[in-house]
PyMOL Python script that loads the backbone (N, CA, C, O; Angstrom):
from pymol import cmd

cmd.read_pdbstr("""\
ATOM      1  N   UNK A   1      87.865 103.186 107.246  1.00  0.00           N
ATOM      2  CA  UNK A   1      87.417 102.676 108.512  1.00  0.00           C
ATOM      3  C   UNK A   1      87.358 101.145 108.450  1.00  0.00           C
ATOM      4  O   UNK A   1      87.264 100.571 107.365  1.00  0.00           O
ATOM      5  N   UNK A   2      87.408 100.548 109.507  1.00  0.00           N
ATOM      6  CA  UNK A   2      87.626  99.060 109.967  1.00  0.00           C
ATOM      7  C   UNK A   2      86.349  98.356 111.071  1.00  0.00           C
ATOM      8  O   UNK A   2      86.182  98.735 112.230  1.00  0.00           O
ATOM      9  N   UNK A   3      85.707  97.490 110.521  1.00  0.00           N
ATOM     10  CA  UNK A   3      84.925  97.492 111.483  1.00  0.00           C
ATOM     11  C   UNK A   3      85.150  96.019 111.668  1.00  0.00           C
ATOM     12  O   UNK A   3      85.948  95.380 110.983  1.00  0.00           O
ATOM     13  N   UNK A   4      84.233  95.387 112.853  1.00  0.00           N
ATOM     14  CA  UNK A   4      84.371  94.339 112.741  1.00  0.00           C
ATOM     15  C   UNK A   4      82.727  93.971 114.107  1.00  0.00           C
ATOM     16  O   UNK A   4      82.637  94.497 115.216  1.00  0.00           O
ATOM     17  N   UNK A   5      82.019  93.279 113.684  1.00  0.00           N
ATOM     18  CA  UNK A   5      80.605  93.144 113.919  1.00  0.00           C
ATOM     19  C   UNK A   5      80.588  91.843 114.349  1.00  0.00           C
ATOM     20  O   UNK A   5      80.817  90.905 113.586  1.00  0.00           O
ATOM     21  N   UNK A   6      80.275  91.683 115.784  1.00  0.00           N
ATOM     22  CA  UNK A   6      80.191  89.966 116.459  1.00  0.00           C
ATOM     23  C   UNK A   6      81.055  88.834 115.664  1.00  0.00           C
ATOM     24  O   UNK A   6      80.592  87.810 115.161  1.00  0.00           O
ATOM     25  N   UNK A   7      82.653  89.328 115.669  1.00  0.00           N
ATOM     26  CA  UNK A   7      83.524  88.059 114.895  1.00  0.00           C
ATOM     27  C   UNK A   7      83.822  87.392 115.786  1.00  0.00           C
ATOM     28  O   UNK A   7      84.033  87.677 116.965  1.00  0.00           O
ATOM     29  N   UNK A   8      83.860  86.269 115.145  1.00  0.00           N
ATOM     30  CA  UNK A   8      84.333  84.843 115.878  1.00  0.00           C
ATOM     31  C   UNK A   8      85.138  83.967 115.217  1.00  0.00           C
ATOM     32  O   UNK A   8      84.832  83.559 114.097  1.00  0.00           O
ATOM     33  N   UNK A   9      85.842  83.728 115.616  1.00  0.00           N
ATOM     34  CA  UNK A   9      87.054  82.253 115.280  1.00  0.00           C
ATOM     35  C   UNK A   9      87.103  81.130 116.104  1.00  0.00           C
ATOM     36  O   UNK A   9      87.701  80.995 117.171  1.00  0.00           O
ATOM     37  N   UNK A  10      86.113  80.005 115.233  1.00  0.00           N
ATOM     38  CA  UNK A  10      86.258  78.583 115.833  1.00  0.00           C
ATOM     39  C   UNK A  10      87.419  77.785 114.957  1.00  0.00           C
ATOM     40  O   UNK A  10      87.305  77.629 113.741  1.00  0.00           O
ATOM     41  N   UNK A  11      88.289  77.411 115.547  1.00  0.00           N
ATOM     42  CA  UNK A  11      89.045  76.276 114.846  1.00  0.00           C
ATOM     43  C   UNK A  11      88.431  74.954 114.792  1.00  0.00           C
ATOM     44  O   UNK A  11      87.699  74.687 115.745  1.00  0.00           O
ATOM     45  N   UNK A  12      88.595  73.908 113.721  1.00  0.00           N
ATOM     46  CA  UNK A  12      88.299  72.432 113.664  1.00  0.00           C
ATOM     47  C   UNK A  12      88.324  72.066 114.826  1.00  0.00           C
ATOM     48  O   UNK A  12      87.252  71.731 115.330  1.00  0.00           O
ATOM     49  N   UNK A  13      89.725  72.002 115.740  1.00  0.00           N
ATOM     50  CA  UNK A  13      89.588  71.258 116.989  1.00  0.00           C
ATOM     51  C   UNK A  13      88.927  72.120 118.128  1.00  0.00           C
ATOM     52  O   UNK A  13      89.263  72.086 119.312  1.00  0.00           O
ATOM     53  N   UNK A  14      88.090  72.776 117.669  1.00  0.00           N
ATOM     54  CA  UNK A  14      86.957  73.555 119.121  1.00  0.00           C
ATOM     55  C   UNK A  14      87.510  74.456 119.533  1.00  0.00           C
ATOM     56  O   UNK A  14      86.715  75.163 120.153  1.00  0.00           O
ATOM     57  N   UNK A  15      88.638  74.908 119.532  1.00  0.00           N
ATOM     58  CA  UNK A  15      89.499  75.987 120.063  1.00  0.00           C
ATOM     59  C   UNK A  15      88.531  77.693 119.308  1.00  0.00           C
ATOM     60  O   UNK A  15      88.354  78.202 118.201  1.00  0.00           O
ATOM     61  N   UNK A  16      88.193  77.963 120.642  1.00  0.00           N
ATOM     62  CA  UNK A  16      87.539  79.101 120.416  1.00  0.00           C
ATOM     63  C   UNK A  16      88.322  80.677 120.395  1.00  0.00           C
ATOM     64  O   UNK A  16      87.953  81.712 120.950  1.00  0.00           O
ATOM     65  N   UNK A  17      89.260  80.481 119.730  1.00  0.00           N
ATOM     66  CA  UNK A  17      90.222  82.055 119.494  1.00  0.00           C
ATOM     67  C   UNK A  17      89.895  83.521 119.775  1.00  0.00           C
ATOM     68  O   UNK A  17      90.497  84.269 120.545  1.00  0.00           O
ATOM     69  N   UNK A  18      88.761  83.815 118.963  1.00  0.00           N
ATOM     70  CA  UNK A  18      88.295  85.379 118.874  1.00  0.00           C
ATOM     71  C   UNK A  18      86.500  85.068 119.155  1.00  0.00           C
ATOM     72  O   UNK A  18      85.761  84.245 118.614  1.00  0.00           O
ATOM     73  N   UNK A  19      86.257  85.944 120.060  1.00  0.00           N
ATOM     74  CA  UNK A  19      84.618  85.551 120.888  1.00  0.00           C
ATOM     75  C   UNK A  19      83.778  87.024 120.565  1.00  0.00           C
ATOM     76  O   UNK A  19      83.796  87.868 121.460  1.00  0.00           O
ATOM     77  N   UNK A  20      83.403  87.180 119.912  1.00  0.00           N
ATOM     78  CA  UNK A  20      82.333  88.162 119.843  1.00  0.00           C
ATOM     79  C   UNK A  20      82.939  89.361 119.602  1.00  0.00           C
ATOM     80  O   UNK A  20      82.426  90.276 120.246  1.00  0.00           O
ATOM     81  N   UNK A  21      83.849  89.678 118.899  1.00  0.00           N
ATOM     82  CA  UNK A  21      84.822  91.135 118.768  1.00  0.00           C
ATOM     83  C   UNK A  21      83.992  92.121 118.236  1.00  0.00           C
ATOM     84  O   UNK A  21      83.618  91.913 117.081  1.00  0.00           O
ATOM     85  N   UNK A  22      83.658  93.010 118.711  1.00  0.00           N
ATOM     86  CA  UNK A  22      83.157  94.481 118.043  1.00  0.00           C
ATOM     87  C   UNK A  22      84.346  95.697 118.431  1.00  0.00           C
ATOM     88  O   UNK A  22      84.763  96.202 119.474  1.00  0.00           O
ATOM     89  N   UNK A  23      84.598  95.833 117.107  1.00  0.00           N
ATOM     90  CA  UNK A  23      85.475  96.909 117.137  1.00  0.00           C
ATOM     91  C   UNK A  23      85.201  98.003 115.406  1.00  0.00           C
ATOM     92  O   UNK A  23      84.863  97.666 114.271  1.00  0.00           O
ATOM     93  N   UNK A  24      85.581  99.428 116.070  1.00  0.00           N
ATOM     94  CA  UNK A  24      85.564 100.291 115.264  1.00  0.00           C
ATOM     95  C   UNK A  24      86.558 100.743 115.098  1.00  0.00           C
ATOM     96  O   UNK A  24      87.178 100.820 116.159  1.00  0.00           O
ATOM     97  N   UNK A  25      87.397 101.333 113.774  1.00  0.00           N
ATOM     98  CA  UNK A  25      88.420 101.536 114.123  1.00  0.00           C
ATOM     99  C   UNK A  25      88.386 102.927 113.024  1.00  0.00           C
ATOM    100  O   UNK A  25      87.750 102.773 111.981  1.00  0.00           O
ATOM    101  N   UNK A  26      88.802 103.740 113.174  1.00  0.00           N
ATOM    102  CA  UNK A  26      88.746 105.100 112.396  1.00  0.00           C
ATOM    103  C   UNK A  26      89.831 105.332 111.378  1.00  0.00           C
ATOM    104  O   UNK A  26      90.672 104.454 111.571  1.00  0.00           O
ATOM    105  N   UNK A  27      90.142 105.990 110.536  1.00  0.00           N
ATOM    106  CA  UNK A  27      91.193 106.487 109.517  1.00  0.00           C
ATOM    107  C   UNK A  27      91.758 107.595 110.412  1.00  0.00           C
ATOM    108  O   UNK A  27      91.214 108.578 110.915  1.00  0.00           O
ATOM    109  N   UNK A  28      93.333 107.022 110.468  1.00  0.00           N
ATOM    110  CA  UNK A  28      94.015 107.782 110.797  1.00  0.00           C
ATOM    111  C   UNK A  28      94.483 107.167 112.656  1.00  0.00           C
ATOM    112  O   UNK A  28      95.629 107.251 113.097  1.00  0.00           O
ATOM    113  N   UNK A  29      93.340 106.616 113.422  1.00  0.00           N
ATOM    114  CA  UNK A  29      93.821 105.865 114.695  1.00  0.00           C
ATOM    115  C   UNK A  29      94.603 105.670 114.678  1.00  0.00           C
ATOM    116  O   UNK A  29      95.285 105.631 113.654  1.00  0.00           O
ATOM    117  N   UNK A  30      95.149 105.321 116.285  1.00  0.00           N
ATOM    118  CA  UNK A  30      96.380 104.388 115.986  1.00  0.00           C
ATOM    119  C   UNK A  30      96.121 103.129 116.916  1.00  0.00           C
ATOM    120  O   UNK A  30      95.216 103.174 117.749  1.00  0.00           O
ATOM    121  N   UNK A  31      96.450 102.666 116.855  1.00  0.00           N
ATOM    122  CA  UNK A  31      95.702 101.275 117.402  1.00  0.00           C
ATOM    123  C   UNK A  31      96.291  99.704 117.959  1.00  0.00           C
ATOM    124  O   UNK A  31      96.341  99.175 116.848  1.00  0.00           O
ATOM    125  N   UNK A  32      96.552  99.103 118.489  1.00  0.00           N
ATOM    126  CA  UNK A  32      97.271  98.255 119.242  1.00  0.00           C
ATOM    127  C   UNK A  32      96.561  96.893 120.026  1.00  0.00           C
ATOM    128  O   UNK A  32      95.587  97.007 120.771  1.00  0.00           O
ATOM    129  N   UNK A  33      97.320  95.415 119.674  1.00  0.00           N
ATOM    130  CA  UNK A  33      96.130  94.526 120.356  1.00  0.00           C
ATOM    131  C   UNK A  33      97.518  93.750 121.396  1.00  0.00           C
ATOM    132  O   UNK A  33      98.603  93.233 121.128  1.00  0.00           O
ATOM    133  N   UNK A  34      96.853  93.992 122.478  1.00  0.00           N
ATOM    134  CA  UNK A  34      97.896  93.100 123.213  1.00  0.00           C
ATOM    135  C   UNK A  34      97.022  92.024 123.872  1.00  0.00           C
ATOM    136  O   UNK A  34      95.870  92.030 123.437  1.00  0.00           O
ATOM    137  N   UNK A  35      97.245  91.221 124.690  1.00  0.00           N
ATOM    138  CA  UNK A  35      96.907  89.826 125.326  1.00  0.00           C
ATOM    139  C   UNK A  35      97.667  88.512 125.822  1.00  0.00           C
ATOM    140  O   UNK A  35      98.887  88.655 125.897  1.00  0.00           O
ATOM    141  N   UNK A  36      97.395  87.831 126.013  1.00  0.00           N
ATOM    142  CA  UNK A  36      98.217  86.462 126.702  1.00  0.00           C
ATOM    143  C   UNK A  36      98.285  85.806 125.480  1.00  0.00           C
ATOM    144  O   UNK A  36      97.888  86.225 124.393  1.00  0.00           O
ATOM    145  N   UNK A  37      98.908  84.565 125.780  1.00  0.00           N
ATOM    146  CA  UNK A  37      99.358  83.660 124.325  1.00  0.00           C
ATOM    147  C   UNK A  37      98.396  83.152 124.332  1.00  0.00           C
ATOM    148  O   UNK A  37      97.973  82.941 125.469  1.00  0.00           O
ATOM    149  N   UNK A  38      97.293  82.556 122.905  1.00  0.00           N
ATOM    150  CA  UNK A  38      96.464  82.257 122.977  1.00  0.00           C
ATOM    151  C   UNK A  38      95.382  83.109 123.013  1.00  0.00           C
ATOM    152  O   UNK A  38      94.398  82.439 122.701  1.00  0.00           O
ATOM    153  N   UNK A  39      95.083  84.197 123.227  1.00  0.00           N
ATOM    154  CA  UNK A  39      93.821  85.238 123.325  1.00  0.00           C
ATOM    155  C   UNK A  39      93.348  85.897 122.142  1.00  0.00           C
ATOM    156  O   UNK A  39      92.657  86.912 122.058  1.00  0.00           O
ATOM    157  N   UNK A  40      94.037  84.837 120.831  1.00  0.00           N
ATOM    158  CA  UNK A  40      93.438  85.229 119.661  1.00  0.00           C
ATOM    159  C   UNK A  40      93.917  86.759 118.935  1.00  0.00           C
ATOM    160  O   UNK A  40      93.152  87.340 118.166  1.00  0.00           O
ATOM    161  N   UNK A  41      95.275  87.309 119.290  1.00  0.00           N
ATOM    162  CA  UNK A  41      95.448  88.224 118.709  1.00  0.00           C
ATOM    163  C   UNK A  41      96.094  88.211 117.173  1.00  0.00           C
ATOM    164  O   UNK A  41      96.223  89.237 116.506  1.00  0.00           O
ATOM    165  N   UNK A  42      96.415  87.100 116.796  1.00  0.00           N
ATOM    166  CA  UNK A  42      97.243  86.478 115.738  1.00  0.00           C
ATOM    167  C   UNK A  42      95.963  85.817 114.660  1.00  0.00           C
ATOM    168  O   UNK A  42      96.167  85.402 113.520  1.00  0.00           O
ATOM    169  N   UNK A  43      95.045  85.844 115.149  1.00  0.00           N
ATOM    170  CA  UNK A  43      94.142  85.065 114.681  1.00  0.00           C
ATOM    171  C   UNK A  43      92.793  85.872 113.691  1.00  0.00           C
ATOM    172  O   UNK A  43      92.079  85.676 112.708  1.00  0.00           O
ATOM    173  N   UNK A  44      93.209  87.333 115.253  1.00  0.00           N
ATOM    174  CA  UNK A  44      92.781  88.517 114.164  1.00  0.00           C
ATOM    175  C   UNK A  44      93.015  89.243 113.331  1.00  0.00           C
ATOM    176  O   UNK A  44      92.254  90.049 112.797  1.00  0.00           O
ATOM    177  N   UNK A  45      94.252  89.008 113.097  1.00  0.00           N
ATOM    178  CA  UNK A  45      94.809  89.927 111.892  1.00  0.00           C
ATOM    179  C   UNK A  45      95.249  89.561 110.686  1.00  0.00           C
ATOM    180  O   UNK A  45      95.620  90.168 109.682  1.00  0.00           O
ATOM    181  N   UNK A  46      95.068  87.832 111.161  1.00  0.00           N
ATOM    182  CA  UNK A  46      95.542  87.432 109.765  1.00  0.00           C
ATOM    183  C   UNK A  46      93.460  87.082 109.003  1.00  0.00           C
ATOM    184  O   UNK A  46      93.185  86.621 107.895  1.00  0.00           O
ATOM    185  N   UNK A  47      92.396  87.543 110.169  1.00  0.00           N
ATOM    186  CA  UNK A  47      91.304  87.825 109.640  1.00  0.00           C
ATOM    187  C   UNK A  47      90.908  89.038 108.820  1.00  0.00           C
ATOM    188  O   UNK A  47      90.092  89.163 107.908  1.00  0.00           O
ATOM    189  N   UNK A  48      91.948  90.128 109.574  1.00  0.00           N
ATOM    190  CA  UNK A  48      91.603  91.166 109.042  1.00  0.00           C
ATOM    191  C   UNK A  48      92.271  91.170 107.159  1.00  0.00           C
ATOM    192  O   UNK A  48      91.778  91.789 106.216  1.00  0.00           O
ATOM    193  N   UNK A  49      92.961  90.659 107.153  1.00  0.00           N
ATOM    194  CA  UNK A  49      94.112  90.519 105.486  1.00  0.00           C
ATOM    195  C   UNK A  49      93.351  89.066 104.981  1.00  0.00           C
ATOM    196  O   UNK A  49      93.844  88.458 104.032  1.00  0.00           O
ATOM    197  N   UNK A  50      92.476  88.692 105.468  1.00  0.00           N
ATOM    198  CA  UNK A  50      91.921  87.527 104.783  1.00  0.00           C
ATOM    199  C   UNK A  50      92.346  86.176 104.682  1.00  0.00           C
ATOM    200  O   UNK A  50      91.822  85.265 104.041  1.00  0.00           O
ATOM    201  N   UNK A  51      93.722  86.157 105.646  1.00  0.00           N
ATOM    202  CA  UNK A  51      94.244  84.629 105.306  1.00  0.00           C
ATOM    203  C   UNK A  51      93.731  83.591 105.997  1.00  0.00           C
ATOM    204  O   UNK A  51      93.978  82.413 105.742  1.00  0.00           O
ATOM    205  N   UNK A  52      92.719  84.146 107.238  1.00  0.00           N
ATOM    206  CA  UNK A  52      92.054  83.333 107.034  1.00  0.00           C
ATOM    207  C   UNK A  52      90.499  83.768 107.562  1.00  0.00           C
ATOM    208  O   UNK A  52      90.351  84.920 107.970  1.00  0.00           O
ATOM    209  N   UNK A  53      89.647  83.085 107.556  1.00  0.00           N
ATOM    210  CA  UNK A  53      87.809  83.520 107.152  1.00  0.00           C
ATOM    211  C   UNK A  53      87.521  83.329 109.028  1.00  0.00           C
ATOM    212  O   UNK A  53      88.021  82.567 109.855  1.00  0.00           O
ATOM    213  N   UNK A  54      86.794  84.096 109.099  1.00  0.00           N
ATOM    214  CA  UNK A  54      86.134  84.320 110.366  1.00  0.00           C
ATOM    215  C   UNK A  54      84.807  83.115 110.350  1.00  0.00           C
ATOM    216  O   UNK A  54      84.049  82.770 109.444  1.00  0.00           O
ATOM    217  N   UNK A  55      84.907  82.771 111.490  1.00  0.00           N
ATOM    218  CA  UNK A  55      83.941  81.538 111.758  1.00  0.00           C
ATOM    219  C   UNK A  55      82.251  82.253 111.618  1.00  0.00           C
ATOM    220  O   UNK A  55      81.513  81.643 110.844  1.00  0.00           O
ATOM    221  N   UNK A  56      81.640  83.520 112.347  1.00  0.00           N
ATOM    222  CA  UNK A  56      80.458  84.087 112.426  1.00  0.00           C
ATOM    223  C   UNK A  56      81.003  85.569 112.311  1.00  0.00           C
ATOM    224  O   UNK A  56      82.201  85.695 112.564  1.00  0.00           O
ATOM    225  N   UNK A  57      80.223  86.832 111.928  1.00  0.00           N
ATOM    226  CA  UNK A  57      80.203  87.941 112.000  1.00  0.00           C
ATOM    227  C   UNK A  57      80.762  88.283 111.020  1.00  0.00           C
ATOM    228  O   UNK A  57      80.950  87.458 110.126  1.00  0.00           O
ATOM    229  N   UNK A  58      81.261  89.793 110.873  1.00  0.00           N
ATOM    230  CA  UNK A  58      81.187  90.688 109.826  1.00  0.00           C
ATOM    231  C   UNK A  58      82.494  91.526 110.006  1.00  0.00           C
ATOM    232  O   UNK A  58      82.730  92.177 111.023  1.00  0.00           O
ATOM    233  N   UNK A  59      83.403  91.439 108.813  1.00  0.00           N
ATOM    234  CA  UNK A  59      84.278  92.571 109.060  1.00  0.00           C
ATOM    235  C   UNK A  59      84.099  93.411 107.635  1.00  0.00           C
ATOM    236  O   UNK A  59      83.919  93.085 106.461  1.00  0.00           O
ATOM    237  N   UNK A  60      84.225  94.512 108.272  1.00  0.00           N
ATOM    238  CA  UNK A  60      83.897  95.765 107.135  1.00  0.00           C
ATOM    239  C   UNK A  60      85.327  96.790 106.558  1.00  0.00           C
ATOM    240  O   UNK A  60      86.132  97.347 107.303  1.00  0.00           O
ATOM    241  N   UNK A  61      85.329  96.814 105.281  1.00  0.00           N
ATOM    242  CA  UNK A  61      86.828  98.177 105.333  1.00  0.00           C
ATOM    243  C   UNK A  61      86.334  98.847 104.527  1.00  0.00           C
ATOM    244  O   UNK A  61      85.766  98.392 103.534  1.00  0.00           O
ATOM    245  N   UNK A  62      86.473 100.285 104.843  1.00  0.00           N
ATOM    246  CA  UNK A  62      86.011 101.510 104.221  1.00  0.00           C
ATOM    247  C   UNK A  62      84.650 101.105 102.907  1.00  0.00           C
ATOM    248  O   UNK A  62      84.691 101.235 101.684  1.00  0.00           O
ATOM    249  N   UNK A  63      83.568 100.602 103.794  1.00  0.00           N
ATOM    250  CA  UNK A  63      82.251 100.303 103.597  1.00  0.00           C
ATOM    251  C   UNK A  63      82.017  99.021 102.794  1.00  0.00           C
ATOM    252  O   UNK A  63      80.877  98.874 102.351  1.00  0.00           O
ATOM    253  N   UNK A  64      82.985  98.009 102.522  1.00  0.00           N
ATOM    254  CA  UNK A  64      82.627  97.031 102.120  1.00  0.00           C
ATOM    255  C   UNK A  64      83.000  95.873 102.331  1.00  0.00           C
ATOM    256  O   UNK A  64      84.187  95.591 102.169  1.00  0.00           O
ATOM    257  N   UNK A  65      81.783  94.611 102.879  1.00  0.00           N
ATOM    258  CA  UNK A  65      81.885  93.855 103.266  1.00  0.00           C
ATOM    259  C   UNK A  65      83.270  92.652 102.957  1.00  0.00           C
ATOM    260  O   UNK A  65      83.210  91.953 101.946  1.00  0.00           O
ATOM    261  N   UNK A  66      84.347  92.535 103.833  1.00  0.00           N
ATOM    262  CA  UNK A  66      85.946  91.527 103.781  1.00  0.00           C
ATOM    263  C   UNK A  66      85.501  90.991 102.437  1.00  0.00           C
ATOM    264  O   UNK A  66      85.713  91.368 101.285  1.00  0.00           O
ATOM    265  N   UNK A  67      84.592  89.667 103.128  1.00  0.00           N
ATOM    266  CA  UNK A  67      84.543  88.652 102.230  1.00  0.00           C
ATOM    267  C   UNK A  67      83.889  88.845 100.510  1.00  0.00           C
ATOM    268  O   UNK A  67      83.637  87.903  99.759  1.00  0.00           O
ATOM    269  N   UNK A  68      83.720  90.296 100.189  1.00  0.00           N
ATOM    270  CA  UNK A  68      83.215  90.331  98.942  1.00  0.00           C
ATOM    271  C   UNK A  68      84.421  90.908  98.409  1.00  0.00           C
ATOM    272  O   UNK A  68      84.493  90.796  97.185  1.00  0.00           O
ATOM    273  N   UNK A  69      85.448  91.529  98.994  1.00  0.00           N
ATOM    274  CA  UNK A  69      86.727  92.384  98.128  1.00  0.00           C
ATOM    275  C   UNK A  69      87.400  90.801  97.533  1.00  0.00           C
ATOM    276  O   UNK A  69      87.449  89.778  98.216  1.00  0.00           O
ATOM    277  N   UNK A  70      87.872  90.936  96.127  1.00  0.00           N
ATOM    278  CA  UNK A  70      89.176  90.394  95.570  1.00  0.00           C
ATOM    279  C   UNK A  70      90.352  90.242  96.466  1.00  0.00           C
ATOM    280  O   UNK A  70      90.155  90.745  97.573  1.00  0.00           O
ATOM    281  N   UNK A  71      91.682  89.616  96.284  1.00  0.00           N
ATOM    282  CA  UNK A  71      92.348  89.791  97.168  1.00  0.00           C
ATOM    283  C   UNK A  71      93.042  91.528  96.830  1.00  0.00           C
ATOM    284  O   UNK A  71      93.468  92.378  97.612  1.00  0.00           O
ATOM    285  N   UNK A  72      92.892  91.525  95.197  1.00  0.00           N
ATOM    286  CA  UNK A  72      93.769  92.827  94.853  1.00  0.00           C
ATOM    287  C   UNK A  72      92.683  94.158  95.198  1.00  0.00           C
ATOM    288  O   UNK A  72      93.069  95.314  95.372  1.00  0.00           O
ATOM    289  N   UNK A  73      91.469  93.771  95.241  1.00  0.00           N
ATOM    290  CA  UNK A  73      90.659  95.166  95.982  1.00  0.00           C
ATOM    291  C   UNK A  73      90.932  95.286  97.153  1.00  0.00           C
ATOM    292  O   UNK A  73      90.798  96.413  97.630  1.00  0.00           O
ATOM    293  N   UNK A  74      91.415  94.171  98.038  1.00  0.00           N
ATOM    294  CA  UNK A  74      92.092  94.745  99.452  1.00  0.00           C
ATOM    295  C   UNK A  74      93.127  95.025  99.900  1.00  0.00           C
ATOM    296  O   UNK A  74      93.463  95.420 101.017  1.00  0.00           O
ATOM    297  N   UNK A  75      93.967  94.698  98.491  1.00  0.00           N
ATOM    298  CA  UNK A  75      95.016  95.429  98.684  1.00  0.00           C
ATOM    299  C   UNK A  75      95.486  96.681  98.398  1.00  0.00           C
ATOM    300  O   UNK A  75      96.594  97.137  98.680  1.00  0.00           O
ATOM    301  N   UNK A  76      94.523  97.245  97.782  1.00  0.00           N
ATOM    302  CA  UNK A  76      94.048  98.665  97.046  1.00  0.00           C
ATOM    303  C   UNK A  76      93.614  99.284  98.507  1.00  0.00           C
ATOM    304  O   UNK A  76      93.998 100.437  98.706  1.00  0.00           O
ATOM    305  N   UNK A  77      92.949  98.726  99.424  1.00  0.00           N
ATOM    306  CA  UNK A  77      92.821  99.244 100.257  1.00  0.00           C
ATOM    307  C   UNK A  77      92.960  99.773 101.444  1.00  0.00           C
ATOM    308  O   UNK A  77      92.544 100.668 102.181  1.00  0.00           O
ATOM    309  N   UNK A  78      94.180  98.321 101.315  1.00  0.00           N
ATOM    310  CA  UNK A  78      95.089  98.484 102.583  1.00  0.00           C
ATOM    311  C   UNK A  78      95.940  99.741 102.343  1.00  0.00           C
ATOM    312  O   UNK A  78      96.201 100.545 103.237  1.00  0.00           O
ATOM    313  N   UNK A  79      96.359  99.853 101.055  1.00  0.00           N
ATOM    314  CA  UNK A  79      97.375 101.154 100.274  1.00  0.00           C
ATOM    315  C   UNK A  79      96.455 102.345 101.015  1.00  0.00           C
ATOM    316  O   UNK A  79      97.264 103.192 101.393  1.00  0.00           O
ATOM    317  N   UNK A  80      95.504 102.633 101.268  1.00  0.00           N
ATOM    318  CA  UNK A  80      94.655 103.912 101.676  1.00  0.00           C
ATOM    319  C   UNK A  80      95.183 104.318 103.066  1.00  0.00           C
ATOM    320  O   UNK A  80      94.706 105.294 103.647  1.00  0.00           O
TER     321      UNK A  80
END
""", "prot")
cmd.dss("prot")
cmd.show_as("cartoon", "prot")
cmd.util.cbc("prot")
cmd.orient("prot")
């Protein structure tokens, strides 16, 4: 499972990308982000793989907190 708990993405220059995202996402979903250019969909996924760090909030994968996995424990997990 995938969670993701009041995330936010501020860039340096104020650009406010991703605003308060709560999302759950289940094993096995299937799942899809569409939006306008700019609406931060690019911004979330390279949050979700870690490349880059969420400004506030919490993303979770199969019960443990992003920012505490290794890069190779999330990639162990992405394999799941």
């Amino acid at each position: 499972m995938i969670q993701l708990k009041h995330v936010n993405k501020i860039y340096n220059n104020g650009f406010h990308a991703v605003k308060d995202i709560n999302l759950e996402i289940q094993k096995g979903d299937i799942f899809g982000i569409i939006g306008l250019s700019g609406a931060g969909k690019s911004s979330l996924i390279r949050m979700l793989n870690r490349l880059e760090e969420a400004s506030s909030g919490e993303i979770w994968i199969e019960g443990s907190p992003i920012h505490s996995l290794s890069k190779q424990e999330l990639l162990e997990k992405r394999k799941k």
